[in-house]
Short mmCIF file of the C-alpha atoms (twelve columns), coordinates in Angstrom:
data_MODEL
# 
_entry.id   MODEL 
# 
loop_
_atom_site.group_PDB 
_atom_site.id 
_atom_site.type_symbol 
_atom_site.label_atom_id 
_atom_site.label_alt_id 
_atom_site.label_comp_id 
_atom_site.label_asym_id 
_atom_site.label_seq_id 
_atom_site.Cartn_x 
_atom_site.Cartn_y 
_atom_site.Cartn_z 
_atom_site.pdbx_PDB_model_num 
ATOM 1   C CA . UNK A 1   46.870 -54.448 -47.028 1 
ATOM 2   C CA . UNK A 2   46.607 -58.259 -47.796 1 
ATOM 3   C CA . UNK A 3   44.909 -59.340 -50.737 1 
ATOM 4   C CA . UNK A 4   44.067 -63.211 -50.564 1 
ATOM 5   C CA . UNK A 5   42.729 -65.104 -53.887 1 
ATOM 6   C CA . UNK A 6   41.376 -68.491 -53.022 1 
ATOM 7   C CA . UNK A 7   39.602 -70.250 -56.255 1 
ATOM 8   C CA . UNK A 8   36.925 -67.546 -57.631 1 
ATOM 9   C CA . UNK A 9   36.837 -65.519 -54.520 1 
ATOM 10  C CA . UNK A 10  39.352 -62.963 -53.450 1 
ATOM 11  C CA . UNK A 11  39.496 -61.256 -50.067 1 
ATOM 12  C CA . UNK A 12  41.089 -57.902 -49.706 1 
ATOM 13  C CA . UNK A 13  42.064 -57.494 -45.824 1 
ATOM 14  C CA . UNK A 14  43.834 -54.374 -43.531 1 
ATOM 15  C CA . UNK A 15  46.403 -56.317 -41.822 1 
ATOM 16  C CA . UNK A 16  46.272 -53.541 -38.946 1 
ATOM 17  C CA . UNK A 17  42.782 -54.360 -38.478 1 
ATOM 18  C CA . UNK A 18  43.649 -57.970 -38.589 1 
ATOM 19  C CA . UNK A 19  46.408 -57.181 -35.955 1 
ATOM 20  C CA . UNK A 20  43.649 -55.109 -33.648 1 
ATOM 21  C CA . UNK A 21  40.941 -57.609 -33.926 1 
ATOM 22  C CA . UNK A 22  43.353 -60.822 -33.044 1 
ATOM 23  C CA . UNK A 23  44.485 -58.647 -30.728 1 
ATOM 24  C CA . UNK A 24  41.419 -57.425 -29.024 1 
ATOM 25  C CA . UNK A 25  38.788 -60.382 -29.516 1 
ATOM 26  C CA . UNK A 26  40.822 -63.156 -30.827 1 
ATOM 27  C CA . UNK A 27  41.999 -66.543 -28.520 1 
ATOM 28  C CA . UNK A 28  45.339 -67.029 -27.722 1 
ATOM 29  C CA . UNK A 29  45.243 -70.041 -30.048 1 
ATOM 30  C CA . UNK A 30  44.177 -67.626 -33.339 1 
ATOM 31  C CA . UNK A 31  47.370 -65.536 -31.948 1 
ATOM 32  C CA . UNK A 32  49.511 -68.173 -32.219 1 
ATOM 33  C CA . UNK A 33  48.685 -69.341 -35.537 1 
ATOM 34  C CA . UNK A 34  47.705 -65.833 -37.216 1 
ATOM 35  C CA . UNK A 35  52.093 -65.474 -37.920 1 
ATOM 36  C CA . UNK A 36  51.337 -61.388 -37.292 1 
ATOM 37  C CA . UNK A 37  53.461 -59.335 -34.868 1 
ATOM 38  C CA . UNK A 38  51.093 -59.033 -31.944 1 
ATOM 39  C CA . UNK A 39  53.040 -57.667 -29.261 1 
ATOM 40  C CA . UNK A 40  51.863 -54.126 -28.900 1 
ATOM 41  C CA . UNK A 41  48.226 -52.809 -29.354 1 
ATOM 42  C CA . UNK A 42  47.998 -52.223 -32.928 1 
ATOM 43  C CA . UNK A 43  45.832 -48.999 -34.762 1 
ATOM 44  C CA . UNK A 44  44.034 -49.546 -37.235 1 
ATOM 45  C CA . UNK A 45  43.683 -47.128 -40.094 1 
ATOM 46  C CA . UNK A 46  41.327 -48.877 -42.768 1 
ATOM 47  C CA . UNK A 47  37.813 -49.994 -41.265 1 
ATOM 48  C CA . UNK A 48  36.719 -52.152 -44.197 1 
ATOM 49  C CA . UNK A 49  37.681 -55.686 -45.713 1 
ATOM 50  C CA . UNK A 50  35.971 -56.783 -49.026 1 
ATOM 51  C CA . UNK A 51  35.442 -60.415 -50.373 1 
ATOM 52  C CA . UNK A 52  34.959 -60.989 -54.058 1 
ATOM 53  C CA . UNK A 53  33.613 -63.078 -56.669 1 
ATOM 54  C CA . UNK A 54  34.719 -64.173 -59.673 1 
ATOM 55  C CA . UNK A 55  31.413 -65.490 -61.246 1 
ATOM 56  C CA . UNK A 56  28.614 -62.959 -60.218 1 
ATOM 57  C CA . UNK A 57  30.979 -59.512 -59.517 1 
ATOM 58  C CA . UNK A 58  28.752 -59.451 -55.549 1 
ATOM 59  C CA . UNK A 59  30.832 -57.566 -53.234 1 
ATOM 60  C CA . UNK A 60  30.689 -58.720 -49.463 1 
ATOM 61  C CA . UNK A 61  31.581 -55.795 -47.514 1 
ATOM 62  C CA . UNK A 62  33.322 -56.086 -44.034 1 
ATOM 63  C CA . UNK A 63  33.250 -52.685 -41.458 1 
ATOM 64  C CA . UNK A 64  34.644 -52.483 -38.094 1 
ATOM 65  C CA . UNK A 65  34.306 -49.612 -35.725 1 
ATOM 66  C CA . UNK A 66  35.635 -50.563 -32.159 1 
ATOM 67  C CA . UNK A 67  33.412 -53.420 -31.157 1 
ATOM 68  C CA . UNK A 68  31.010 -52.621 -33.766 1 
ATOM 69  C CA . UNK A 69  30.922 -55.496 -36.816 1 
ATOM 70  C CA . UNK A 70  28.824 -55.110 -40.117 1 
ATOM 71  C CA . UNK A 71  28.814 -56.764 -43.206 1 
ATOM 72  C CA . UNK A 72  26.875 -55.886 -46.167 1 
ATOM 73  C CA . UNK A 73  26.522 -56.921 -50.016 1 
ATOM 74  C CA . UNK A 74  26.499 -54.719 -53.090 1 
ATOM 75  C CA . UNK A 75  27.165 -55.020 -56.491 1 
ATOM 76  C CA . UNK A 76  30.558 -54.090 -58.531 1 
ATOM 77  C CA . UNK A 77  29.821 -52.315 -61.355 1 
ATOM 78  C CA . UNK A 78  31.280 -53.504 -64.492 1 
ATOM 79  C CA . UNK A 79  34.896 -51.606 -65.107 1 
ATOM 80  C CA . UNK A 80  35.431 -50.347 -68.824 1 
ATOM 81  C CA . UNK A 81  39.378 -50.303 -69.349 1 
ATOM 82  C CA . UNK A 82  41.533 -48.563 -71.908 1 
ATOM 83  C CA . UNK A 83  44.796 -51.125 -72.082 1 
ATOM 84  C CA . UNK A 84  47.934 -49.199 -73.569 1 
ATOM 85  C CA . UNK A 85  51.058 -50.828 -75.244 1 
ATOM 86  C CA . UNK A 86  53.016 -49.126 -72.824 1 
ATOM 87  C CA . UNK A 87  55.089 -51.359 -70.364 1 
ATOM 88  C CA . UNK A 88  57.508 -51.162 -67.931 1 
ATOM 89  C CA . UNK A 89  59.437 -53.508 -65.177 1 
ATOM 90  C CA . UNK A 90  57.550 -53.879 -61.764 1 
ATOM 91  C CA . UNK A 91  59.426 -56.842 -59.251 1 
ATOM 92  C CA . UNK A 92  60.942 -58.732 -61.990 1 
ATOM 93  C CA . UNK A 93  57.376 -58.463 -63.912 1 
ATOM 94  C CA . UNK A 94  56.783 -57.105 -67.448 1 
ATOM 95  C CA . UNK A 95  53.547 -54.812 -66.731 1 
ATOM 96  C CA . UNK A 96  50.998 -53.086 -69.175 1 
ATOM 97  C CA . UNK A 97  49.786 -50.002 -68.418 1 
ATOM 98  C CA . UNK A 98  46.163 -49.758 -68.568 1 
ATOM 99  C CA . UNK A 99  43.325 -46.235 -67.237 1 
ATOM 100 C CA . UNK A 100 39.473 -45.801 -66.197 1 
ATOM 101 C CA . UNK A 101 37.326 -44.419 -64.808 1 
ATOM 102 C CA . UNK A 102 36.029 -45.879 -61.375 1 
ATOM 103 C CA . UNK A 103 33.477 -43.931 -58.386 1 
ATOM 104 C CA . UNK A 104 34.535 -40.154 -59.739 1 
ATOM 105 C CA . UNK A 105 37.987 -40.832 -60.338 1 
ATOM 106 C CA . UNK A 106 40.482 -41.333 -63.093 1 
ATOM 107 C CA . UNK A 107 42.988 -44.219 -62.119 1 
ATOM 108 C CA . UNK A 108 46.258 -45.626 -63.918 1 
ATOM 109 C CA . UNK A 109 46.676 -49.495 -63.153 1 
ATOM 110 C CA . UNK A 110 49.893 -51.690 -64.255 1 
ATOM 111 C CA . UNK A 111 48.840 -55.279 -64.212 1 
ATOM 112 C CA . UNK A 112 51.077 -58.672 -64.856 1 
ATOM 113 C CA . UNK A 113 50.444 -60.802 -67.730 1 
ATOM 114 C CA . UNK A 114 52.549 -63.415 -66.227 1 
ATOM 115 C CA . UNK A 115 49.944 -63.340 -62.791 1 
ATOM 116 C CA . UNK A 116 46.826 -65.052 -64.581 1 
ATOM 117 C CA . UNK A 117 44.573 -63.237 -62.263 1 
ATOM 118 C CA . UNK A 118 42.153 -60.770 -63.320 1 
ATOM 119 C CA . UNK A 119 41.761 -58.598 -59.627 1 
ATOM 120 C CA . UNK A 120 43.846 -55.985 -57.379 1 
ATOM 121 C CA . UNK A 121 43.788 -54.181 -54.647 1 
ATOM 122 C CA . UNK A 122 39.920 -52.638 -53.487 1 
ATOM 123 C CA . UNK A 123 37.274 -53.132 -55.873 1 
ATOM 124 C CA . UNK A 124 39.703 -53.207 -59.096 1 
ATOM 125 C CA . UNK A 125 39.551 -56.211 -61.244 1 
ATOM 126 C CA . UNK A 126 38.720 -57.063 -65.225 1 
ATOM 127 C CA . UNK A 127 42.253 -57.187 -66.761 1 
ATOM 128 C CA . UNK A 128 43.760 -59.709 -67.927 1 
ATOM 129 C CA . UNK A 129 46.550 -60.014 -65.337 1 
ATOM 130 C CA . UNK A 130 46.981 -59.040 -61.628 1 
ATOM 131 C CA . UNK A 131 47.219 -55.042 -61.144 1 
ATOM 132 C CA . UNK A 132 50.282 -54.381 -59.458 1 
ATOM 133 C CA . UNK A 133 49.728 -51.065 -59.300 1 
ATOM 134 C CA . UNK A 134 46.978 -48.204 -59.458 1 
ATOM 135 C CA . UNK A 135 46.619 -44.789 -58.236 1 
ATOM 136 C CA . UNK A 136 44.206 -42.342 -59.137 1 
ATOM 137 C CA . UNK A 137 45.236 -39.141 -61.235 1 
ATOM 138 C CA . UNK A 138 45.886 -37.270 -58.352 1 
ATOM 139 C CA . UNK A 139 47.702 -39.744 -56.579 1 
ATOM 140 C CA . UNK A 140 45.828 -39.269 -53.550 1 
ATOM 141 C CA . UNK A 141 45.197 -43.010 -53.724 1 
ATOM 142 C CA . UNK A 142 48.024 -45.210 -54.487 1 
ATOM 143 C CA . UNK A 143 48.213 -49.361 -53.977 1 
ATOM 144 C CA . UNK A 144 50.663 -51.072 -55.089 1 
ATOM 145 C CA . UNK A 145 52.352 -54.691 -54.842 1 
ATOM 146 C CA . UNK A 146 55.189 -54.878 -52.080 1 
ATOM 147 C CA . UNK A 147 55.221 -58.934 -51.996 1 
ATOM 148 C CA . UNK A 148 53.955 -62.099 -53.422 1 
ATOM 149 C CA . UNK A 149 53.399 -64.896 -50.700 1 
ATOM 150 C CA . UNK A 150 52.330 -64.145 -47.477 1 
ATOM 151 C CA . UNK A 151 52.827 -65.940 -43.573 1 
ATOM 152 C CA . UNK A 152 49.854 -64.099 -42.309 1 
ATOM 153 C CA . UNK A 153 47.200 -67.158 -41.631 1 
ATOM 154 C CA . UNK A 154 43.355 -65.911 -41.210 1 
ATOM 155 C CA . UNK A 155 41.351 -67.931 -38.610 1 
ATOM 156 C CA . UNK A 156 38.576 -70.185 -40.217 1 
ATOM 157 C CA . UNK A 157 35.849 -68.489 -37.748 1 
ATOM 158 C CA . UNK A 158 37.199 -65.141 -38.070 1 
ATOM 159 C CA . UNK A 159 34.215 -63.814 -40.110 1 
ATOM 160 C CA . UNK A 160 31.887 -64.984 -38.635 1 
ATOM 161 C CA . UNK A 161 31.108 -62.211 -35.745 1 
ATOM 162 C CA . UNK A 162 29.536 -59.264 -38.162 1 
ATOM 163 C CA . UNK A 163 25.862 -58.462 -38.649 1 
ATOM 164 C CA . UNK A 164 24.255 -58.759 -41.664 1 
ATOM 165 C CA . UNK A 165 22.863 -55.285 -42.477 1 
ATOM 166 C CA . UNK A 166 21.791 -53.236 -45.840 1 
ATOM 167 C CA . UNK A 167 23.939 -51.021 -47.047 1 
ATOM 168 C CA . UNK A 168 21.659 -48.235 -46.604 1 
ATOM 169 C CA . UNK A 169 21.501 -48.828 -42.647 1 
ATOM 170 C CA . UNK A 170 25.229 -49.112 -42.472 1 
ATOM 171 C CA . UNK A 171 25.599 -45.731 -43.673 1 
ATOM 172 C CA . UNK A 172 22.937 -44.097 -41.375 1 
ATOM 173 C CA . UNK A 173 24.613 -45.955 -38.698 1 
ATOM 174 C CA . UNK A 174 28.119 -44.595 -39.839 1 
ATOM 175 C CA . UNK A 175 27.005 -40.717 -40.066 1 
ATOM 176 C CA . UNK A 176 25.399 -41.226 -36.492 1 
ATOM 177 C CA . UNK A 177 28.637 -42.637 -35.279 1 
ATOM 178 C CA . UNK A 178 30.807 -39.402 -36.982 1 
ATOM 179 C CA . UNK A 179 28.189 -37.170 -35.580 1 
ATOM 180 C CA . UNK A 180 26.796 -38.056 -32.224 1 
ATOM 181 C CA . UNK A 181 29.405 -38.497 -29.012 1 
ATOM 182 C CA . UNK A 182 26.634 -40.657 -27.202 1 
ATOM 183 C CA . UNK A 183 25.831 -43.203 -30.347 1 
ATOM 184 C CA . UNK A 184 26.080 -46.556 -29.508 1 
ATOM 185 C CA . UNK A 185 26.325 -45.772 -25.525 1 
ATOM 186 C CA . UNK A 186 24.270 -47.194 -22.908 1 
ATOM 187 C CA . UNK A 187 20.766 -45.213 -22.257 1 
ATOM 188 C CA . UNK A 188 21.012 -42.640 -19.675 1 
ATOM 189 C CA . UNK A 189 24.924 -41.894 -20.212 1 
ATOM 190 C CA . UNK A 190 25.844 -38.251 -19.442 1 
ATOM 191 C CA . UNK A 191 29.112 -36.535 -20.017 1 
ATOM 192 C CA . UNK A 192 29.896 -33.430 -18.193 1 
ATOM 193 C CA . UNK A 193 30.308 -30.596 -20.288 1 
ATOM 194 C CA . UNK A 194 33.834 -29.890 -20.237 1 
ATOM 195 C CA . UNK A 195 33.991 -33.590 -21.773 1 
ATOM 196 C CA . UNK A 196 31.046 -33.351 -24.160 1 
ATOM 197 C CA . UNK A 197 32.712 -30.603 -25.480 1 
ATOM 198 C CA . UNK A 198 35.849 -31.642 -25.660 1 
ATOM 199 C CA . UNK A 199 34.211 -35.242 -27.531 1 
ATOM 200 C CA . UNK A 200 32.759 -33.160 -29.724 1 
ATOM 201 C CA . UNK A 201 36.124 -31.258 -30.857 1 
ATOM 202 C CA . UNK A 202 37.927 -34.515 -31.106 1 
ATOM 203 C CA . UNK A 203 34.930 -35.912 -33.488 1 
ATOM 204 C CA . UNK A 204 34.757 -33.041 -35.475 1 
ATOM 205 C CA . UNK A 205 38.579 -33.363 -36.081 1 
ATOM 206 C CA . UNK A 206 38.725 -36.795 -36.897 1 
ATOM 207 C CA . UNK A 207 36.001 -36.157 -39.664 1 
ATOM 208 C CA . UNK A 208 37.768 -32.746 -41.325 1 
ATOM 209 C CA . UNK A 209 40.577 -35.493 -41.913 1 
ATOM 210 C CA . UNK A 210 38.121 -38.355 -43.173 1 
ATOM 211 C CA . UNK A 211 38.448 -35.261 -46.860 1 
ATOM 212 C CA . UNK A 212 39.097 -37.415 -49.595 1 
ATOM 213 C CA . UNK A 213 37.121 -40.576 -49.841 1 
ATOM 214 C CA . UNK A 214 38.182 -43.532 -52.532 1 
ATOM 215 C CA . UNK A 215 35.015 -43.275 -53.871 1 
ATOM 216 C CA . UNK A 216 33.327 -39.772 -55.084 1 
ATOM 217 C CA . UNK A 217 29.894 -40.909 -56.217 1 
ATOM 218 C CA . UNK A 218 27.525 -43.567 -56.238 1 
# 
């Protein structure tokens, strides 16, 4: 993941889905200039990107499915953090250790001092210093800092290709995309069915995987 801070907005990117959408829909100009490895197809395994904002906590969420491009706003709630005098060494960094409780999960975050910036990675932000870490208690989610500085340039006009939807549609869209083979196909499309079925299987595998969401509630 890539997590950009420009001013009072940050932008938290998956660099595979950078890689697959330069790849896919980009110019060869935004290849040349976008300093990622482009040379074979890449997966991506994180759908979303989210832009942030420093002054009035609105979230600006980014989803792509294939050639499907949504964007959607919400709000991120306020996060109440317990900061410990515990510390420890993290890249040359002395980091405080610092817990919550965030969307249904308990989470441990390290954050820098010395990095004047009060975000992280996803939706975590509201210390005073950059997390460099977090995972949640389980450790089924884990982020944490790998490099300051990055080559990786974003095209101006990259954004710019999503539909503005509510939150609420995206979602119905999203189930209906988990659920039905033929969403999003061309009326009067008809798989035989030996491939319907087989459509179906791969679906329903792909979403006994998608287990253990980030977030657990509202």
């Amino acid at each position: 993941m890539l997590l950009e801070v420009k001013g009072q907005k940050t932008i938290f990117h998956s660099i595979k889905t950078l890689e697959a959408n330069l790849y896919y829909f980009g110019n060869s100009q935004q290849l040349l200039e976008s300093g990622l490895d482009l040379v074979n197809a890449p997966k991506s395994a994180l759908e979303y990107t989210i832009k942030g904002n420093f002054k009035n906590d609105s979230l600006e969420i980014f989803q792509d499915y294939i050639t499907y491009k949504f964007r959607y706003f919400e709000i991120n709630p306020e996060i109440v953090w317990k900061i410990d005098n515990e510390q420890k060494l993290y890249m040359n960094y002395t980091v405080q250790k610092a817990t919550t409780t965030f969307k249904g999960r308990k989470y441990i975050a390290w954050f820098a001092p010395e990095i004047p910036i009060s975000s992280g990675p996803y939706k975590f932000k509201g210390l005073p210093g950059l997390i460099v870490e977090i995972y949640d208690s389980k450790k089924t989610h884990h982020f944490w800092l790998i490099e300051v500085g990055s080559k990786i340039h974003i095209p101006e006009n990259y954004y710019k290709g999503y539909s503005l939807v509510t939150k609420k549609d995206f979602e119905k869209f999203l189930h209906l995309y988990r659920t039905d083979v033929y969403a999003g196909l061309k009326g009067g499309t008809k798989f035989s069915e030996e491939v319907e079925r087989n459509l179906k299987n791969n679906m329903e595998e792909r979403n006994r995987r998608r287990n253990n969401p980030i977030e657990l509630t509202d």
